[in-house]
C-alpha positions in Angstrom: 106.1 100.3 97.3 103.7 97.8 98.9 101.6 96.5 95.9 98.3 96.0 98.4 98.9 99.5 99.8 99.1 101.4 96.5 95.3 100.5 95.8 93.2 103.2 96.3 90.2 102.8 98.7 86.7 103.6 97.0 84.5 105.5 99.5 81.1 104.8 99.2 78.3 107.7 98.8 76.3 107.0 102.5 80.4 107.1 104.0 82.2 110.1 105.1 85.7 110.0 106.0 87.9 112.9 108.4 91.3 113.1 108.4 92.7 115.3 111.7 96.3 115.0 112.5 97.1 111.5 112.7 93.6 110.4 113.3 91.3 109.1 110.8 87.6 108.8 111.3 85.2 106.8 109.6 81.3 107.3 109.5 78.7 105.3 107.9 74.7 103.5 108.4 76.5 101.1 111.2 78.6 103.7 113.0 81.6 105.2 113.2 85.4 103.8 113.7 88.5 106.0 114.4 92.5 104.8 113.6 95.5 106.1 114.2 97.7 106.7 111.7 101.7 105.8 112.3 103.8 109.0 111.5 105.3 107.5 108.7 102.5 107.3 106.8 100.5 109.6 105.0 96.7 109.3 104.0 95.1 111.6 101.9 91.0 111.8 100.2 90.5 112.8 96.9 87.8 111.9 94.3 86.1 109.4 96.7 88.7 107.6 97.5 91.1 107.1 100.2 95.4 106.8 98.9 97.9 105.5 101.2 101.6 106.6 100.7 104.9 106.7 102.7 107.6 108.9 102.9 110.7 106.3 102.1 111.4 102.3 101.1 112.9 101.0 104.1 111.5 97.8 105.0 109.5 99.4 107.9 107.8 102.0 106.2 106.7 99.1 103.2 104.8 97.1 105.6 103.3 100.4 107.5 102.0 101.0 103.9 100.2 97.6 103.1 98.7 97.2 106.7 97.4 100.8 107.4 95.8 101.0 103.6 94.2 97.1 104.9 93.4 98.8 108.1 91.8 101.6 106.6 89.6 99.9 104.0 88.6 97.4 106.8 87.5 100.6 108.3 85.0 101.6 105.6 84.0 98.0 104.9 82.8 97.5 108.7 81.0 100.9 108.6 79.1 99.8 105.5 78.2 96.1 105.7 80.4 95.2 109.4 81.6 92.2 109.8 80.6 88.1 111.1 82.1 85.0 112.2 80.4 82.2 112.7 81.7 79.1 115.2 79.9 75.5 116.0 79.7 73.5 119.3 80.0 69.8 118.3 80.0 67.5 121.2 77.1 65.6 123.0 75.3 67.7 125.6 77.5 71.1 124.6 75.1 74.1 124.3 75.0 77.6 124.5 72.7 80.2 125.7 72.1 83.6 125.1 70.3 86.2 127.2 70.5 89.8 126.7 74.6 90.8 126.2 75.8 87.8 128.1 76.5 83.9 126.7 76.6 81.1 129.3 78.3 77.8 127.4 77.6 74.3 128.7 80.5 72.8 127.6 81.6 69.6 129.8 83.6 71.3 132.5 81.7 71.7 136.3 80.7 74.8 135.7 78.9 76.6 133.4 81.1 79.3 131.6 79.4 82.6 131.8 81.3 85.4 129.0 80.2 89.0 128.8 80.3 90.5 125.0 81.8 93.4 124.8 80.6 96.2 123.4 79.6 96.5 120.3 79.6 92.9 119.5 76.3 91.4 119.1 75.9 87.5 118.9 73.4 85.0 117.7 73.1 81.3 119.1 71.1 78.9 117.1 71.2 75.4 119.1 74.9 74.8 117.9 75.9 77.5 116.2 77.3 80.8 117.5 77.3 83.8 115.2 79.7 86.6 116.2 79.2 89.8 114.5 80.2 93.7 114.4 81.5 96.6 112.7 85.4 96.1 114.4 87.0 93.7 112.7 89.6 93.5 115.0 87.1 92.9 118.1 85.5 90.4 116.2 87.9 88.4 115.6 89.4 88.6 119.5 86.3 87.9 120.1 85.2 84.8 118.3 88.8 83.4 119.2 88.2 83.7 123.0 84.6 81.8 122.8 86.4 79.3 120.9 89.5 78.9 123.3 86.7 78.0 126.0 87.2 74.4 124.5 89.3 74.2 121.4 88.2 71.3 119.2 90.3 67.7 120.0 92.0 65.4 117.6 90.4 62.3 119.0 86.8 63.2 118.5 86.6 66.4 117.3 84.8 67.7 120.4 85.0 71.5 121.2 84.3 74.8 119.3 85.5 75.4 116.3 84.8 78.0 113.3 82.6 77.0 110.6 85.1 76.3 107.8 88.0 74.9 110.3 88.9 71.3 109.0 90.6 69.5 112.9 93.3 67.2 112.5 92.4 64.0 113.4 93.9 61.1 115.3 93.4 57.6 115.6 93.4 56.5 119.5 94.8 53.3 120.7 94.0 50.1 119.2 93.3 47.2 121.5 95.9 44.9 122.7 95.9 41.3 120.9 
């Protein structure tokens, strides 16, 4: 037994949870998510909360367990209070702009790089700071990663995008002949 997937999920009063099949649905004040469930595992409600189980102990069906019960209660926490990152531009002249659902980045390059959010993200840009949030936190995740991989922070001056609490790795450059 998976020790994270034999923790039952509390369900909160203002959330409603539907089991059909091998679908799970999720409802709560943000919205609603859905999951699939893998075969192998079984979900059941009872006394406002969610349990997660599986049929056997092969190696397979112990990860299923942990990563659907983390899946699930990620599920329920998104629908309650959703989910944020939160990224900085650091580099002289690098900006961002936001205007209705799309960002354009100033970044160093040519061109201004134009990104689309998909739905239901919703972003916040303060000077240099870009705050990334939703009730998916799955596709806010891909999504922060992708407005960070538009210029990855470099060793030498630490230029680029990064997430708040990322530390880069820095380098020393060359030193002058003598």
């Amino acid at each position: 037994m998976s020790r994270i997937g034999k923790m039952p999920i509390p369900i909160p009063k203002d959330v409603s949870v539907d089991l059909k099949g091998s679908l799970i649905t999720v409802k709560g004040p943000k919205g609603e998510l859905k999951q699939v469930i893998h075969p192998k595992v079984t979900v059941i409600t009872e006394d406002n909360q969610v349990l997660v189980s599986v049929g056997d102990d092969t190696k397979e069906s112990k990860s299923l367990h942990g990563l659907f019960r983390s899946l699930i209660a990620n599920l329920v926490t998104g629908v309650t209070s959703g989910f944020e990152k939160a990224l900085d531009i650091v580099g002289v002249g690098y900006r961002a702009e936001l205007s209705g659902n799309t960002a354009t980045f100033h970044l160093g390059y040519s061109h201004p790089i134009i990104f689309e959010l998909p739905d239901g993200i919703k972003a916040k840009i303060d000077k240099t700071r870009i705050t990334v949030n939703g009730i998916d936190k799955e596709l806010v995740g891909r999504t922060a990663a992708k407005i960070r991989g538009f210029r990855k922070p470099e060793p030498y001056k630490g230029k680029g995008i990064r997430y708040i609490n990322e530390t880069v790795k820095r380098k020393a450059g060359k030193t002058a002949a003598t």
